[in-house]
N, C-alpha and C positions, 0 to 999 in steps of 0.2 A: 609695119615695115620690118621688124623682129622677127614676124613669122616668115616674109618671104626671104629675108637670108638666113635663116635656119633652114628653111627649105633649100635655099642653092647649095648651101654648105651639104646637107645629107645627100643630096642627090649626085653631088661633085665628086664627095667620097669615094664613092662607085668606081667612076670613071676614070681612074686612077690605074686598076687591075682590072676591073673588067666592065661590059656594058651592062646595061641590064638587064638587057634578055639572055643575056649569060649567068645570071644570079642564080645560085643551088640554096635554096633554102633551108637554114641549118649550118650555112658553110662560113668558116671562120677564113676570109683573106688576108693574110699577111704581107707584107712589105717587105722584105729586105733591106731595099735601099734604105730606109727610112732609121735604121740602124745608125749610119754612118751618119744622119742629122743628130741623134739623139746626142747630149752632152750641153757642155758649156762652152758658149764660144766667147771671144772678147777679141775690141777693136779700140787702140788706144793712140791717143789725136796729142802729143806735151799734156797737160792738166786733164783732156776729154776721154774719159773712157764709156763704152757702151759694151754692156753683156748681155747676150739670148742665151738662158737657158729652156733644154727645148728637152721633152721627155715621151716618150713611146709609149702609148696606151691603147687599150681595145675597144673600139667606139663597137658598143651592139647597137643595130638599129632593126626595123621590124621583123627581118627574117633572117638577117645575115649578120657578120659581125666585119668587122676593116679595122687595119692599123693606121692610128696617127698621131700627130706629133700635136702635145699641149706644153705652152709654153709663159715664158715672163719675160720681161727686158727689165734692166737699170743703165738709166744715163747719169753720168756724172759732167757735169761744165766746168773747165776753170775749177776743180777742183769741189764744186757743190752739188750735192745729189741735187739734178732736177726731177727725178721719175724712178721710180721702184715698184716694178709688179712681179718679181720675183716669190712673193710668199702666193701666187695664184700659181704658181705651175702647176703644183698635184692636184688643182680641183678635178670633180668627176665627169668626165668626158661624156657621160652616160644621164645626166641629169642638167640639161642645158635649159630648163626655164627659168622663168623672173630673175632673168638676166646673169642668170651662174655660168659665166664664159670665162675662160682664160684670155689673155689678154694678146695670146698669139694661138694661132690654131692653124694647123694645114688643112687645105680642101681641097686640093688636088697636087697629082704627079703627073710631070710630062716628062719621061725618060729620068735623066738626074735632078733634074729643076724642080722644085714644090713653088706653089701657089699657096701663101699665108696669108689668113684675114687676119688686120692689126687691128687692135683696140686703142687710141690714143684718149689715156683717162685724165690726163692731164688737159685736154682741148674736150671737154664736156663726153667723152664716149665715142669722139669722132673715129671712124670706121676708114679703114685703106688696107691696100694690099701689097703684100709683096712677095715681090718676083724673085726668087733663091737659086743658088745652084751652086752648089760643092765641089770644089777640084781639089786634088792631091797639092799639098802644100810641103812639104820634105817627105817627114814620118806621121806627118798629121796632114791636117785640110783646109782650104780656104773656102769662106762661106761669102759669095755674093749677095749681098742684099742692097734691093732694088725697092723700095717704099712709095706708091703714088694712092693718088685718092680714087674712090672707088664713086662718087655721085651718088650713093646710095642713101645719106644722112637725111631724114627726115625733119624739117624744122618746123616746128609750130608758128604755126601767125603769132605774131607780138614776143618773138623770142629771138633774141641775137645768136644768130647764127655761129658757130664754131669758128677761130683763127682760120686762116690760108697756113699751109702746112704744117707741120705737125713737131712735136715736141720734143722727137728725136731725130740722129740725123738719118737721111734718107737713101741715100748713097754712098756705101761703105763695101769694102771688104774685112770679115771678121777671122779671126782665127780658132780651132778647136783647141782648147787648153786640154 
């Protein structure tokens, strides 16, 4: 099941800039937008705070290379860290077996909006995605984020299946610090 969303993930990449029969082998595609994701965002609830930090790297893959965003989150509840993956954001975007994934990763752009696969490690590894998009917020930005599940978790026979939703919150607006 790992292999085929690493598969979706590499292929998705693509389709972001360009198709793939547009692919120039040797060609490094850049993002732009993806610029204006990069940073720390944070969304703060009385006691609940949540931070994405989200970081711009060059994913090579067999002929080409693309830009995308590797990332962490920290949720705090009432005042108690529940969740910190923060110290994964720099992993290498380039070396994505036996499970070396950031715990937030884009896979695709549609116009302003990215598509992020979540890693929730706090619900056994459970997998979701979210639906992003950035708008001008004064002299900074508002980050939508939009969290659902993806139906992709594989569950072993004899193995309790992962909670119903997930361990941070879902639907939020963040701001770029």
């Amino acid at each position: 099941m790992a292999s085929i969303l690493l598969c979706t993930w590499l292929s998705q990449e693509v389709t972001a800039q360009e198709t793939l029969d547009d692919i120039v082998p040797g060609t490094y595609y850049q993002d732009h937008v993806i610029t204006n994701y990069a940073g720390t965002w944070k969304w703060t609830s009385g006691a609940d705070t949540f931070t994405v930090v989200l970081v711009k790297k060059k994913r090579n893959l067999d002929k080409y290379s693309v830009d995308v965003l590797s990332g962490g989150y920290r949720y705090v509840k009432n005042g108690v860290e529940i969740v910190n993956t923060l110290n994964v954001v720099n992993k290498d975007v380039n070396n994505v077996v036996n499970g070396n994934f950031a715990s937030l990763r884009s896979i695709t752009r549609d116009g302003n909006g990215f598509l992020f696969l979540f890693m929730d490690i706090i619900h056994n590894n459970k997998w979701g995605h979210v639906h992003a998009e950035i708008t001008p917020y004064g002299n900074t930005y508002q980050f939508t984020w939009n969290l659902t599940g993806t139906g992709l978790r594989y569950v072993p026979a004899g193995t309790t299946p992962p909670p119903a939703g997930y361990s941070v919150p879902d639907d939020i607006v963040l701001i770029k610090q």
